[in-house]
C-alpha positions as CSV (number, residue, x, y, z in Angstrom):
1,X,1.7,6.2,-6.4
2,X,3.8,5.9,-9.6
3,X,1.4,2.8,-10.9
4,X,3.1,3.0,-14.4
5,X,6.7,2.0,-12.5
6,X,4.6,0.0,-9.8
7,X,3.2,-2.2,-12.6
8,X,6.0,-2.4,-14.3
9,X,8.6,-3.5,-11.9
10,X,6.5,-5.6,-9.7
11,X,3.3,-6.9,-10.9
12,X,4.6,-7.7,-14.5
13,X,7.8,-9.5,-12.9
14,X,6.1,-11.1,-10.1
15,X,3.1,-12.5,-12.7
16,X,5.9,-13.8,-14.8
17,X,7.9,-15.5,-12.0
18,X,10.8,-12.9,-12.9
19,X,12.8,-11.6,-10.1
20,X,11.5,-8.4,-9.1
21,X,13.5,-5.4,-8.9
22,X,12.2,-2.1,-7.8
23,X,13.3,1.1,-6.0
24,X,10.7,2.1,-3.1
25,X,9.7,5.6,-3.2
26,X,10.9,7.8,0.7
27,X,8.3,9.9,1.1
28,X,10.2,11.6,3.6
29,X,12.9,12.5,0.9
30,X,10.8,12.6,-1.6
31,X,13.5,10.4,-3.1
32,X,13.5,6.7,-5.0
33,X,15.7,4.5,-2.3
34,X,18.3,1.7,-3.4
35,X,17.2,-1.0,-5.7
36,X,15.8,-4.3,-3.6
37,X,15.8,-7.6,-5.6
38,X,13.3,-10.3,-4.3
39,X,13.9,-13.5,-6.2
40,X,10.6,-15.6,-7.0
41,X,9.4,-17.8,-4.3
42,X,6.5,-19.6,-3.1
43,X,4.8,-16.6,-1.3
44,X,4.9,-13.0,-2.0
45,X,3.6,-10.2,0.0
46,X,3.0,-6.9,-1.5
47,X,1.7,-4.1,0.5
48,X,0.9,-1.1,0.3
49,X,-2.6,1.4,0.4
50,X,-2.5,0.7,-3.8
51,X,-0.9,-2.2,-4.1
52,X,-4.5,-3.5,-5.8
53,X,-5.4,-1.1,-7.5
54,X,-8.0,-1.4,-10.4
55,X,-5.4,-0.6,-12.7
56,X,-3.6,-3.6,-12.4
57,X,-6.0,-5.8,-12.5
58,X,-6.3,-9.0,-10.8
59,X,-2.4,-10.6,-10.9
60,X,-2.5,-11.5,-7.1
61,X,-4.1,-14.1,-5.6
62,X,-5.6,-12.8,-2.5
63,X,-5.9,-8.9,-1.7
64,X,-6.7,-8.5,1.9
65,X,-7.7,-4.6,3.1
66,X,-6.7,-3.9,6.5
67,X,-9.4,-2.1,8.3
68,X,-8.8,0.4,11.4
69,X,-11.2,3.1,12.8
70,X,-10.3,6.9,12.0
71,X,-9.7,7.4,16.1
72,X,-7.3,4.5,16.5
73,X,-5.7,5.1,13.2
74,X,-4.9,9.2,14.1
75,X,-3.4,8.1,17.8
76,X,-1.0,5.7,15.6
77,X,-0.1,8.3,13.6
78,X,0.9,11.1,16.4
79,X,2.4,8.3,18.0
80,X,4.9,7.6,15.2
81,X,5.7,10.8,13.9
82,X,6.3,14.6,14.5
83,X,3.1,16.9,14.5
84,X,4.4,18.5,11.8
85,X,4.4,14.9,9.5
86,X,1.8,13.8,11.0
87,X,-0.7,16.6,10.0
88,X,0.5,16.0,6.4
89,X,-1.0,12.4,7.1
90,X,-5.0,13.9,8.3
91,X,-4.5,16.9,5.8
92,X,-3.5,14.9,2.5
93,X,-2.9,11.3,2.7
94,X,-6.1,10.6,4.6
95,X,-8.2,12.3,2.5
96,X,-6.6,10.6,-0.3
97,X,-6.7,7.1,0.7
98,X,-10.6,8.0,2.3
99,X,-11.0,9.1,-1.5
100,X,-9.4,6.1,-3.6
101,X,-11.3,3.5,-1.0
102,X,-14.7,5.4,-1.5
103,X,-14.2,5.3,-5.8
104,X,-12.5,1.9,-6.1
105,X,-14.8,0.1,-4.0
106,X,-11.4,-1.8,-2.6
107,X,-12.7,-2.9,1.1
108,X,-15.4,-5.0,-1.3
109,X,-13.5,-6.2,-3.7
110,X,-10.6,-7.6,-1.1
111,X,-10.9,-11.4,-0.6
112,X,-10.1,-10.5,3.3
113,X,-10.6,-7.6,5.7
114,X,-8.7,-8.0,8.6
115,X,-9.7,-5.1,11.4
116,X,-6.5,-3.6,13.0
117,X,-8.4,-2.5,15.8
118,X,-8.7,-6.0,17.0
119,X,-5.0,-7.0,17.5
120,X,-4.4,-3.9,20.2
């Protein structure tokens, strides 16, 4: 994650009531994407595995984690990408997110965890 841009043109716009503009990151393309403007309203979702992360500090108003077991979470995978993307998934990205979760304590500090598993 690119927190310093993250921070910048989301949580500082959306904690001011600015309209946000950002570019999301394709991590297929390893490329920034078109600019998407989302004008203040009276809810905002922001998503993403580091969307709360410490560094921002607290600017939403409810973080909610979204829990799923390492089983059910690898069949979505293979079931939504090539084997070839998807081993980038268990071989980096797992172990990244498995990493960040384990040192930021996130699941805790979230106000909600929802269990994925459940709505199958």
């Amino acid at each position: 994650i690119d927190r310093e841009r993250f921070f910048e043109e989301v949580v500082l716009s959306l904690a001011s009531g600015d309209t946000v503009r950002y570019r999301p990151f394709d991590c297929h393309t390893q490329t920034l994407g078109e600019e998407i403007t989302v004008a203040p309203g009276g809810l905002t979702v922001v998503e993403g595995v580091y969307s709360t992360h410490t560094s921002f500090g607290r600017y939403f108003d409810i973080s909610v984690f979204l829990d799923i077991d390492a089983e059910y979470q690898k069949q979505r995978i293979i079931k939504r990408n090539s084997p070839q993307f998807a081993n980038r998934f268990f071989n980096e990205w797992i172990p990244f997110e498995n990493a960040y979760f384990d040192g930021t304590d996130i699941k805790k500090r979230s106000d909600l965890v929802i269990n994925v598993d459940a709505f199958e």
